[in-house]
Backbone atoms as SQL, in Angstrom:
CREATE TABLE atoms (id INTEGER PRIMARY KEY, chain TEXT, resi INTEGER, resn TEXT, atom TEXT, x REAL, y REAL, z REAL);
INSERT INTO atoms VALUES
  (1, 'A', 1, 'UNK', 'N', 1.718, 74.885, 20.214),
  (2, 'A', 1, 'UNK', 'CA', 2.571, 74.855, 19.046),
  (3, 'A', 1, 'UNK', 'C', 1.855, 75.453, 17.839),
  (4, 'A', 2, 'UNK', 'N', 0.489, 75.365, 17.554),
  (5, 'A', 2, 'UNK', 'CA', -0.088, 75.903, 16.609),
  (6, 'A', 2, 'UNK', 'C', 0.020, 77.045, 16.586),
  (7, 'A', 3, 'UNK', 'N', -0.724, 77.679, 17.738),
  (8, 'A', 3, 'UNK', 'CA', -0.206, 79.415, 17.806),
  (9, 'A', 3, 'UNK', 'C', 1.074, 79.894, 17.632),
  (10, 'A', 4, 'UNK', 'N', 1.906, 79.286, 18.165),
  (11, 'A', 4, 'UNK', 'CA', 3.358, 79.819, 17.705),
  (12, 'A', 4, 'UNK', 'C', 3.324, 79.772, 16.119),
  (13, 'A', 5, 'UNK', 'N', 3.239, 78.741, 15.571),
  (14, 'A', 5, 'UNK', 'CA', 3.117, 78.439, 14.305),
  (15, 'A', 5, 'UNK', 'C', 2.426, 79.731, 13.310),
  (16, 'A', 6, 'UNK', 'N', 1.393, 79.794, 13.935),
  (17, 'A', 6, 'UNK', 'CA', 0.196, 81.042, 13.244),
  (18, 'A', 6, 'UNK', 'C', 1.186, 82.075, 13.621),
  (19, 'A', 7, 'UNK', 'N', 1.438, 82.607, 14.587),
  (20, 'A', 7, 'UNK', 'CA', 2.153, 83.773, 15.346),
  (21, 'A', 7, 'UNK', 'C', 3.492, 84.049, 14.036),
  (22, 'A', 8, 'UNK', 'N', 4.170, 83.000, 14.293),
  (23, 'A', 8, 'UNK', 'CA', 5.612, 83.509, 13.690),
  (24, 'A', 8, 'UNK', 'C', 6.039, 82.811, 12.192),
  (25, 'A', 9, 'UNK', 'N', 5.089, 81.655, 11.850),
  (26, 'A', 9, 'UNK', 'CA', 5.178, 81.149, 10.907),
  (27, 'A', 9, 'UNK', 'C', 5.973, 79.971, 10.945),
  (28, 'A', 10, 'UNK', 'N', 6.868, 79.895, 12.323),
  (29, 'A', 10, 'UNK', 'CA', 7.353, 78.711, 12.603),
  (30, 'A', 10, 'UNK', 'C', 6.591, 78.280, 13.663),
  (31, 'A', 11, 'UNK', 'N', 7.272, 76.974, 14.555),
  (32, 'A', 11, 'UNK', 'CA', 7.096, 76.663, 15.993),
  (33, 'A', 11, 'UNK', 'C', 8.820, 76.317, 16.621),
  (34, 'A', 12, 'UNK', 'N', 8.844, 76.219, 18.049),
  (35, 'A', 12, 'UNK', 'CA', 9.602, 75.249, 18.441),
  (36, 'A', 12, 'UNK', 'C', 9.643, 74.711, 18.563),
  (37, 'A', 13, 'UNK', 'N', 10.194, 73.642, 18.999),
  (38, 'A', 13, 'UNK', 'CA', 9.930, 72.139, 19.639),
  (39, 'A', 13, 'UNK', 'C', 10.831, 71.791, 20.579),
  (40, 'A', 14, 'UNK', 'N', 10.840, 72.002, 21.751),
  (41, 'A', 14, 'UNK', 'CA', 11.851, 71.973, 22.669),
  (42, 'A', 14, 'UNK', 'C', 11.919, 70.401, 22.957),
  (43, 'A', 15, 'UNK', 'N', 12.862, 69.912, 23.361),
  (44, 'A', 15, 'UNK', 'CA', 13.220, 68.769, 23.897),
  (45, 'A', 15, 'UNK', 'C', 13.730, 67.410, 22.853),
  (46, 'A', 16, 'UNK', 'N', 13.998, 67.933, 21.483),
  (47, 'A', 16, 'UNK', 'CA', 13.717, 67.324, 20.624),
  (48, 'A', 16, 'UNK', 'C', 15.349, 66.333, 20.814),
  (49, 'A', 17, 'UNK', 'N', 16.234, 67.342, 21.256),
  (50, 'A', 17, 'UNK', 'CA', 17.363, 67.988, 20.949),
  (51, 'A', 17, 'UNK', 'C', 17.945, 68.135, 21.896),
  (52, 'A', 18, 'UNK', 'N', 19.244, 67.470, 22.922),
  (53, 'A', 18, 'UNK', 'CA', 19.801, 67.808, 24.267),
  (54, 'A', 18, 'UNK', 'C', 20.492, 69.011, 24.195),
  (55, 'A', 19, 'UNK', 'N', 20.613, 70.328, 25.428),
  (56, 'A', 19, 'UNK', 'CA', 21.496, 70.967, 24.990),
  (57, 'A', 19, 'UNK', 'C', 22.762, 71.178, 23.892),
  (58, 'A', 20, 'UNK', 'N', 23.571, 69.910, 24.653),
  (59, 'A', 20, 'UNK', 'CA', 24.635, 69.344, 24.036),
  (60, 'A', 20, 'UNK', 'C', 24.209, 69.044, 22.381),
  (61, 'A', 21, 'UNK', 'N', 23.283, 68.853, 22.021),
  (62, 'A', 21, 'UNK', 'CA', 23.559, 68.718, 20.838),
  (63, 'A', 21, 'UNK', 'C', 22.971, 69.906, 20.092),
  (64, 'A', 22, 'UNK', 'N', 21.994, 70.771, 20.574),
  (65, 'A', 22, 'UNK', 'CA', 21.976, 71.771, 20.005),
  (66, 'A', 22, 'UNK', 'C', 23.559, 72.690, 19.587),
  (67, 'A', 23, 'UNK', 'N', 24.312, 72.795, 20.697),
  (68, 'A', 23, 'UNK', 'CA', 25.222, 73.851, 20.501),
  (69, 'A', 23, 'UNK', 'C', 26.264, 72.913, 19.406),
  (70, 'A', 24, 'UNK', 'N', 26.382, 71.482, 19.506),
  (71, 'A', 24, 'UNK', 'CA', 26.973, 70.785, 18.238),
  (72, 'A', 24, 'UNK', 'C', 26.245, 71.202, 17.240),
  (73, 'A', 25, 'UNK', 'N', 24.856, 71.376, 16.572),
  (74, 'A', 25, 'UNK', 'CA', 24.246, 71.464, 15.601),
  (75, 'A', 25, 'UNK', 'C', 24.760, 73.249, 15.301),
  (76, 'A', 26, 'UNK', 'N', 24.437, 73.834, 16.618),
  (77, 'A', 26, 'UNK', 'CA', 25.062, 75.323, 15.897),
  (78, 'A', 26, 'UNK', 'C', 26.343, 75.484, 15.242),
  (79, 'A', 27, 'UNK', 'N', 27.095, 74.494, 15.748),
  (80, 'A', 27, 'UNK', 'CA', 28.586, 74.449, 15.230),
  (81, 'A', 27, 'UNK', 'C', 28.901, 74.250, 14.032),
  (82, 'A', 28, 'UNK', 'N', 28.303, 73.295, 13.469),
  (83, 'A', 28, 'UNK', 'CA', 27.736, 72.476, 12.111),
  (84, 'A', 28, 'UNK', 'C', 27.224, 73.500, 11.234),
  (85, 'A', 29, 'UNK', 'N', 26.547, 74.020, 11.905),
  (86, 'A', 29, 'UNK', 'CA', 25.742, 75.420, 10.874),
  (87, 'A', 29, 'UNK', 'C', 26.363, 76.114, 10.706),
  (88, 'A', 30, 'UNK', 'N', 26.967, 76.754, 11.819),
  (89, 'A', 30, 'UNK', 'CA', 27.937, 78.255, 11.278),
  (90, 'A', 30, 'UNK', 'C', 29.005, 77.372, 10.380),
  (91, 'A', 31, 'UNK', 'N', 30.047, 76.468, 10.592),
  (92, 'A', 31, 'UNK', 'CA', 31.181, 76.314, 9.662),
  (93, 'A', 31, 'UNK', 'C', 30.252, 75.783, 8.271),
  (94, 'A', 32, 'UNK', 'N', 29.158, 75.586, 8.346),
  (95, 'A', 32, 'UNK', 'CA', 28.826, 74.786, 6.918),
  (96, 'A', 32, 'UNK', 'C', 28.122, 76.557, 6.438),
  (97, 'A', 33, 'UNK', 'N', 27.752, 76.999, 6.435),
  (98, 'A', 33, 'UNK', 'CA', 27.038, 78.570, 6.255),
  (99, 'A', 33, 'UNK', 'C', 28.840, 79.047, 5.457),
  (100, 'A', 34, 'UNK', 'N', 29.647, 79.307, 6.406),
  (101, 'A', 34, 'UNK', 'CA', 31.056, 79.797, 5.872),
  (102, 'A', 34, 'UNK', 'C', 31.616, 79.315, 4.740),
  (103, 'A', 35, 'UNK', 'N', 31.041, 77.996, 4.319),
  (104, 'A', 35, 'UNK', 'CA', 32.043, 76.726, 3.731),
  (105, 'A', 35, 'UNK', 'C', 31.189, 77.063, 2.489),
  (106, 'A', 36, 'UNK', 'N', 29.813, 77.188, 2.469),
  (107, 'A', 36, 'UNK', 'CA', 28.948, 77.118, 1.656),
  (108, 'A', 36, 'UNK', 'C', 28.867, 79.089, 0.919),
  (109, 'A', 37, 'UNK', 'N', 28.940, 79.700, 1.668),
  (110, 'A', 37, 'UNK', 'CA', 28.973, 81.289, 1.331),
  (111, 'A', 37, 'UNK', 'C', 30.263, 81.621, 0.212),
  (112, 'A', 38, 'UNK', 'N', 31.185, 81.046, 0.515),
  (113, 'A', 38, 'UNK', 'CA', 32.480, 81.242, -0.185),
  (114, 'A', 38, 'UNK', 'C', 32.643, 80.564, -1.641),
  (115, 'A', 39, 'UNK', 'N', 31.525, 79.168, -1.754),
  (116, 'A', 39, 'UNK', 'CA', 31.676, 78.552, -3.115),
  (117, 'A', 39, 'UNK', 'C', 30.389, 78.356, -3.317),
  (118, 'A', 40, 'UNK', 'N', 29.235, 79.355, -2.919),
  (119, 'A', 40, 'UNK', 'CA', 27.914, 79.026, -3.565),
  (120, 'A', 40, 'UNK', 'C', 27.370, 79.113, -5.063),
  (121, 'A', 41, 'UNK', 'N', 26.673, 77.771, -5.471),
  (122, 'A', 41, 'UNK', 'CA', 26.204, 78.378, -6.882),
  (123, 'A', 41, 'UNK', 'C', 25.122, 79.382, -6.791),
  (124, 'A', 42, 'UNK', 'N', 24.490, 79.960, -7.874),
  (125, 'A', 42, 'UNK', 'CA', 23.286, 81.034, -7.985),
  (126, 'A', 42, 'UNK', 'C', 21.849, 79.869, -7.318),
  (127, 'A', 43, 'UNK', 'N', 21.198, 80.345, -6.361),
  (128, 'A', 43, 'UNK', 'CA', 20.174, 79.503, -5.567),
  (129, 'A', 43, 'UNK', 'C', 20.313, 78.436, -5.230),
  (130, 'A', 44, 'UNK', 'N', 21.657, 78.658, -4.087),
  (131, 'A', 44, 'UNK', 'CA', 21.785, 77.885, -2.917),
  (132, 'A', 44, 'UNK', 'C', 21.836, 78.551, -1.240),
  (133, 'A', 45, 'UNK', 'N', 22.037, 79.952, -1.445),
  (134, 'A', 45, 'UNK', 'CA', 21.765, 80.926, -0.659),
  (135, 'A', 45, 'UNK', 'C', 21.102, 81.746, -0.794),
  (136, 'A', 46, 'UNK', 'N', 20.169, 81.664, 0.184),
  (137, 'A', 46, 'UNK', 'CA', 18.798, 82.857, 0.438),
  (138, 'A', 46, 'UNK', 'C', 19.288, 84.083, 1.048),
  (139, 'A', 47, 'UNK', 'N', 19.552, 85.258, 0.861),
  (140, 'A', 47, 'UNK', 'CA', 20.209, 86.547, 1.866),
  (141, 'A', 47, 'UNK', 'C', 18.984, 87.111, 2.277),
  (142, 'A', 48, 'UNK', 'N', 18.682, 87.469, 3.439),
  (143, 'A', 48, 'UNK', 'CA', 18.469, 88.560, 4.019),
  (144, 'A', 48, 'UNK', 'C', 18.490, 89.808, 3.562),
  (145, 'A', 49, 'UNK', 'N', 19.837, 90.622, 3.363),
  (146, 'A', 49, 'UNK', 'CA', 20.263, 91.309, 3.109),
  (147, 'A', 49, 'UNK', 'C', 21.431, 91.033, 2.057),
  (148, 'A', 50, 'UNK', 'N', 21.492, 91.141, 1.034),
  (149, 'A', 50, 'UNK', 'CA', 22.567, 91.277, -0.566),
  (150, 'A', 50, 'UNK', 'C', 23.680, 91.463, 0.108),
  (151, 'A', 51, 'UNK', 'N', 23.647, 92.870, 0.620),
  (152, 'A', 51, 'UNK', 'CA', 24.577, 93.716, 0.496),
  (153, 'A', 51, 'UNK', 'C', 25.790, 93.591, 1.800),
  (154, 'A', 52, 'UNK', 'N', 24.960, 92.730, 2.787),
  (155, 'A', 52, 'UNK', 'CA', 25.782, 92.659, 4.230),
  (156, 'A', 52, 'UNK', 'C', 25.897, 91.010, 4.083),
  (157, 'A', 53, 'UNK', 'N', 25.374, 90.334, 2.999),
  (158, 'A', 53, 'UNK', 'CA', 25.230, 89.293, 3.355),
  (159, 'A', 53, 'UNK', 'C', 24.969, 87.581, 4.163),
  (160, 'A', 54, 'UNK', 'N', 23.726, 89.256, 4.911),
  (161, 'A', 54, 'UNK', 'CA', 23.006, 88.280, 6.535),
  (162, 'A', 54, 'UNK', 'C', 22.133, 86.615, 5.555),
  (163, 'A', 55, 'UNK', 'N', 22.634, 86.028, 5.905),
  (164, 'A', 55, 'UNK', 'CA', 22.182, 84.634, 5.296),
  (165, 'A', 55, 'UNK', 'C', 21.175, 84.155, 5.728),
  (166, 'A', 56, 'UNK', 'N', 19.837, 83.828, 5.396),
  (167, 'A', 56, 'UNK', 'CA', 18.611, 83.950, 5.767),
  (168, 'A', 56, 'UNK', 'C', 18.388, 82.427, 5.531),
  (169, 'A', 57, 'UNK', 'N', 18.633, 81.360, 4.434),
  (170, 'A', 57, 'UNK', 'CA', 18.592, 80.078, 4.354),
  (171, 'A', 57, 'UNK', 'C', 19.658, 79.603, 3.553),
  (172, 'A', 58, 'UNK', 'N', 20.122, 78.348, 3.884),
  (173, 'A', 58, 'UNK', 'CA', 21.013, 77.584, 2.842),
  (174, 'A', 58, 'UNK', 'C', 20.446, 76.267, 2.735),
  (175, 'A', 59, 'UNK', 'N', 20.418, 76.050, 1.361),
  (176, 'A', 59, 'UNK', 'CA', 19.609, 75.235, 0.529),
  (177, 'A', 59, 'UNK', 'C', 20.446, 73.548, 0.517),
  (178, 'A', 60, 'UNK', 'N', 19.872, 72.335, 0.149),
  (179, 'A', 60, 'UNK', 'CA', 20.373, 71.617, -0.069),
  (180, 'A', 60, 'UNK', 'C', 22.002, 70.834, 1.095),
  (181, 'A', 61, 'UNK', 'N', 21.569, 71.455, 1.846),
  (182, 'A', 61, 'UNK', 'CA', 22.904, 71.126, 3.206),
  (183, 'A', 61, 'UNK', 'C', 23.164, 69.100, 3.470),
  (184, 'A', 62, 'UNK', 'N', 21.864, 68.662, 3.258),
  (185, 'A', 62, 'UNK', 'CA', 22.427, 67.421, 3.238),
  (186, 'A', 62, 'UNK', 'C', 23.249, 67.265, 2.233),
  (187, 'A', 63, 'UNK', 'N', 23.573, 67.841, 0.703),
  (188, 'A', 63, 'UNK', 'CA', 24.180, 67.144, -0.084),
  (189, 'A', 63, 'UNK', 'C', 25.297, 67.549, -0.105),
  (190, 'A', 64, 'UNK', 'N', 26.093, 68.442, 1.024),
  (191, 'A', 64, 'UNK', 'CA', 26.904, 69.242, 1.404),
  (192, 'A', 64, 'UNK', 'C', 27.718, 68.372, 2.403),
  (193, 'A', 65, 'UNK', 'N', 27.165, 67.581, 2.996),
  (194, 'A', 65, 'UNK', 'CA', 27.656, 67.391, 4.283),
  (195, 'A', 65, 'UNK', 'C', 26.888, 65.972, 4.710),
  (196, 'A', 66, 'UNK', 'N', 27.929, 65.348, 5.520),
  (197, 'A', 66, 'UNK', 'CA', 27.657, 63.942, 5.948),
  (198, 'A', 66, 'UNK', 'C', 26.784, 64.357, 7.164),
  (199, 'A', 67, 'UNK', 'N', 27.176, 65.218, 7.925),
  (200, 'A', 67, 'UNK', 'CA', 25.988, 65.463, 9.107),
  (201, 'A', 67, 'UNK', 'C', 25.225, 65.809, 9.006),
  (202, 'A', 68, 'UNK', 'N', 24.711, 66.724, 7.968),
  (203, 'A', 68, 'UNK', 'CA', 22.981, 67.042, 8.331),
  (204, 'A', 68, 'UNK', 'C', 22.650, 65.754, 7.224),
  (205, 'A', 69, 'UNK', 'N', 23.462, 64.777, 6.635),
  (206, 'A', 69, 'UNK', 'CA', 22.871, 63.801, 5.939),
  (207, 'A', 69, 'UNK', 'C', 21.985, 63.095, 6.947),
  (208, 'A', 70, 'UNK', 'N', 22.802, 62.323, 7.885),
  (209, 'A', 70, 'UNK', 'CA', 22.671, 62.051, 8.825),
  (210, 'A', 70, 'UNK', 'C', 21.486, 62.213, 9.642),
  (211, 'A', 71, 'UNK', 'N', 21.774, 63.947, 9.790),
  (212, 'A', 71, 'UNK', 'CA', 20.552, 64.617, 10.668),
  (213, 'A', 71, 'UNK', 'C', 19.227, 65.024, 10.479),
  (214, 'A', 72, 'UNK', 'N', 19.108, 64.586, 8.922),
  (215, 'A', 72, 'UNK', 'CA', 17.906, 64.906, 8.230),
  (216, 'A', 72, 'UNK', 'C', 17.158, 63.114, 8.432),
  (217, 'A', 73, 'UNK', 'N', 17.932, 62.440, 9.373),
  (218, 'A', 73, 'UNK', 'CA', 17.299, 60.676, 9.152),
  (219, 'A', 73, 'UNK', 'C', 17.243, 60.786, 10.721),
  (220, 'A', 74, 'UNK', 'N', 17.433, 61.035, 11.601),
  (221, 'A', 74, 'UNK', 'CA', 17.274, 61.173, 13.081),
  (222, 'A', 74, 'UNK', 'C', 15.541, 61.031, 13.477),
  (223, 'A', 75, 'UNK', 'N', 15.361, 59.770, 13.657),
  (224, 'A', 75, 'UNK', 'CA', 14.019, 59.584, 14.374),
  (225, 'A', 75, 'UNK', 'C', 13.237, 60.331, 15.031),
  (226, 'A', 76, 'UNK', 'N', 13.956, 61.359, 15.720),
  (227, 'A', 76, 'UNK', 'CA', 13.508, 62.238, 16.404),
  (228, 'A', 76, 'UNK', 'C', 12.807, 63.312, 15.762),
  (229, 'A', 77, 'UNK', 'N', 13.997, 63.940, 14.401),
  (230, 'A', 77, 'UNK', 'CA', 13.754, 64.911, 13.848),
  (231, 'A', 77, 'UNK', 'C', 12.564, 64.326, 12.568),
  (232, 'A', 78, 'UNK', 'N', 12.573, 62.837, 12.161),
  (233, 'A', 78, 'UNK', 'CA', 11.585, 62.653, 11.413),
  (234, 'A', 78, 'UNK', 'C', 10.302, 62.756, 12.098),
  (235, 'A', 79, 'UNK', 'N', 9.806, 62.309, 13.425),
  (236, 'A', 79, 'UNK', 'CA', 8.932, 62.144, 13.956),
  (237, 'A', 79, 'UNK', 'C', 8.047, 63.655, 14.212),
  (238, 'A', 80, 'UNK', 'N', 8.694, 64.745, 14.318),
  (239, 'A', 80, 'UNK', 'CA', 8.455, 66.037, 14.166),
  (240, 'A', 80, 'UNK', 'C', 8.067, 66.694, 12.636),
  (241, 'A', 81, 'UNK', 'N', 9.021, 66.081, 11.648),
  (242, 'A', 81, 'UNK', 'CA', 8.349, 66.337, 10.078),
  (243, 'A', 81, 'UNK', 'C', 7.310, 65.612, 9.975),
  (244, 'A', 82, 'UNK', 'N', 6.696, 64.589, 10.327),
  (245, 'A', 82, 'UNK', 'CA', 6.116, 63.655, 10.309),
  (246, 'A', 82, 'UNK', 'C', 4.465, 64.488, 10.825),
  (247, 'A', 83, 'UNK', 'N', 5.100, 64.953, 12.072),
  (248, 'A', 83, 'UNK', 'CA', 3.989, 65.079, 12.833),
  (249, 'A', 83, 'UNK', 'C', 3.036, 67.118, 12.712),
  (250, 'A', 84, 'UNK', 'N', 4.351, 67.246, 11.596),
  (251, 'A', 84, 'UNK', 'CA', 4.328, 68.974, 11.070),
  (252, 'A', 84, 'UNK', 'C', 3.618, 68.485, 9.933),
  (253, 'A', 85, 'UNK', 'N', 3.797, 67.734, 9.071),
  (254, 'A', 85, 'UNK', 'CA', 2.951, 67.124, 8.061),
  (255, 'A', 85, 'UNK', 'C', 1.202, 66.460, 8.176),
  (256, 'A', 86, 'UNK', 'N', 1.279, 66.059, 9.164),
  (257, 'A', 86, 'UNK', 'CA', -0.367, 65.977, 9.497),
  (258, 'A', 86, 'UNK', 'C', -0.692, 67.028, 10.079),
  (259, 'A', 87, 'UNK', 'N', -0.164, 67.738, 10.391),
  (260, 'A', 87, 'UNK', 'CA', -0.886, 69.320, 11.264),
  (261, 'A', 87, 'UNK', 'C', -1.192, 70.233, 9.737),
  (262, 'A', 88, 'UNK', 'N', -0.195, 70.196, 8.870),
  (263, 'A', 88, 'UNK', 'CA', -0.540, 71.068, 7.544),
  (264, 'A', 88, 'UNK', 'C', -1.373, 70.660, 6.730),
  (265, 'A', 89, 'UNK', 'N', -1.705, 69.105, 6.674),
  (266, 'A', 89, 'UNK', 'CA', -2.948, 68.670, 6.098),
  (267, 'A', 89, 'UNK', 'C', -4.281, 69.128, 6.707),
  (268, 'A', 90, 'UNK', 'N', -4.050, 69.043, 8.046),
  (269, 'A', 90, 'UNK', 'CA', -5.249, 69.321, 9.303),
  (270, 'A', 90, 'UNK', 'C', -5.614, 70.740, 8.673),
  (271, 'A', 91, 'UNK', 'N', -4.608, 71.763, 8.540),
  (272, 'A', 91, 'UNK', 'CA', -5.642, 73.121, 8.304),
  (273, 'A', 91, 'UNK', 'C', -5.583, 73.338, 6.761),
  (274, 'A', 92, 'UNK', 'N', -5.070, 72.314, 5.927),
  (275, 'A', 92, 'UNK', 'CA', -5.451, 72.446, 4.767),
  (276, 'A', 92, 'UNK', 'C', -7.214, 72.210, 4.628),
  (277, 'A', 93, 'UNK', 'N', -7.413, 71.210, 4.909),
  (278, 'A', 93, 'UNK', 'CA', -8.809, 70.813, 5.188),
  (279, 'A', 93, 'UNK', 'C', -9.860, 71.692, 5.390),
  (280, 'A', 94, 'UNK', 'N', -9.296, 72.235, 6.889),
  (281, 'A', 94, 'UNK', 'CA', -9.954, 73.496, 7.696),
  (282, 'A', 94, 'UNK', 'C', -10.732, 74.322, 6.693),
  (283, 'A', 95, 'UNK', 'N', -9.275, 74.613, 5.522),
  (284, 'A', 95, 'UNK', 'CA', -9.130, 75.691, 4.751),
  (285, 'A', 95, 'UNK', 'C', -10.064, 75.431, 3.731),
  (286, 'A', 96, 'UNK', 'N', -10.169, 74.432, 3.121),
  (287, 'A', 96, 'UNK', 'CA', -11.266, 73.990, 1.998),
  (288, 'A', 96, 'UNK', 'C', -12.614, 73.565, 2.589),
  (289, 'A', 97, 'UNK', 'N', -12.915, 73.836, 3.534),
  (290, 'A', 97, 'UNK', 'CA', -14.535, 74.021, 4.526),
  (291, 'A', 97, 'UNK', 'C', -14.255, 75.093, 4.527),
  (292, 'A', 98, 'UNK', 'N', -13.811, 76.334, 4.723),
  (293, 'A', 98, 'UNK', 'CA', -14.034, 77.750, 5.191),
  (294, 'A', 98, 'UNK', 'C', -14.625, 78.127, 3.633),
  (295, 'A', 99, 'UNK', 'N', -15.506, 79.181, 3.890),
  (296, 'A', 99, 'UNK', 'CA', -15.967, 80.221, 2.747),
  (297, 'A', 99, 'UNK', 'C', -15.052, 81.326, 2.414),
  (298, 'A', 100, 'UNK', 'N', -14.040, 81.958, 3.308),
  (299, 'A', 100, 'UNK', 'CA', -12.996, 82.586, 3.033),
  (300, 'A', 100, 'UNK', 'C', -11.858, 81.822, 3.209),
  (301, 'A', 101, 'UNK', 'N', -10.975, 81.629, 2.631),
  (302, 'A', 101, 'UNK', 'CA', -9.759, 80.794, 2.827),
  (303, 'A', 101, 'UNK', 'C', -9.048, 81.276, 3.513),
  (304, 'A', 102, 'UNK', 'N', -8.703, 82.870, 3.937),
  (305, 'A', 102, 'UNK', 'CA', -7.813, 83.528, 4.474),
  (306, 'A', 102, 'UNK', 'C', -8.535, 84.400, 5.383),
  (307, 'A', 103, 'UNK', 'N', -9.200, 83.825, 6.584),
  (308, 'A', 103, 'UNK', 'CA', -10.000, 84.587, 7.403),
  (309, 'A', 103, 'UNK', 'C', -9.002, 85.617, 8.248),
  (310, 'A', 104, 'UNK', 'N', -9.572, 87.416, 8.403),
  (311, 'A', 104, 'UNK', 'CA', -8.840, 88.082, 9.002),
  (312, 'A', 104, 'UNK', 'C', -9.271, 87.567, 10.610),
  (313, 'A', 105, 'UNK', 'N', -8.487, 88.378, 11.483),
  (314, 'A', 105, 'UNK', 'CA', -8.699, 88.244, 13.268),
  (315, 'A', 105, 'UNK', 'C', -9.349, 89.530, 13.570);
């Protein structure tokens, strides 16, 4: 998971999440993305692209919506912020022992 992390700047986390509820959570996203694109204030949508309006993040979705209210309290999904939060302390640390902070490969 770290390397992915280093690699792409994210990770995955497989299993967090049953099929079944992934493709519910995609469902949730696209109609809340649509719902939210059409009456956004100025920095609540991140674009990609301006001009095609590829939507890159949407901001603030719990206060949008009873389900990711919900889904932002899911044991599961805390236990993963939880556990992404001691990993970013871990190479904060790293980082303040190194003599270069931003070592190349």
């Amino acid at each position: 998971m770290q390397e992915e992390y280093h690699q792409n700047g994210f990770a995955t986390v497989k299993g967090v999440f049953s099929v079944e509820e992934v493709e519910l959570l995609k469902g949730h996203v696209q109609r809340h993305v649509h719902q939210v694109i059409t009456s956004a204030k100025s920095g609540e949508v991140c674009y990609e692209d301006v001009s095609t309006k590829s939507v890159r993040c949407v901001f603030r979705m719990d206060e949008r919506s009873d389900y990711f209210r919900q889904l932002i309290g899911d044991p599961r999904l805390v236990g993963v912020a939880e556990a992404n939060a001691r990993f970013v302390q871990h190479i904060q640390r790293v980082n303040e022992r190194s003599d270069d902070p931003c070592p190349q490969k």
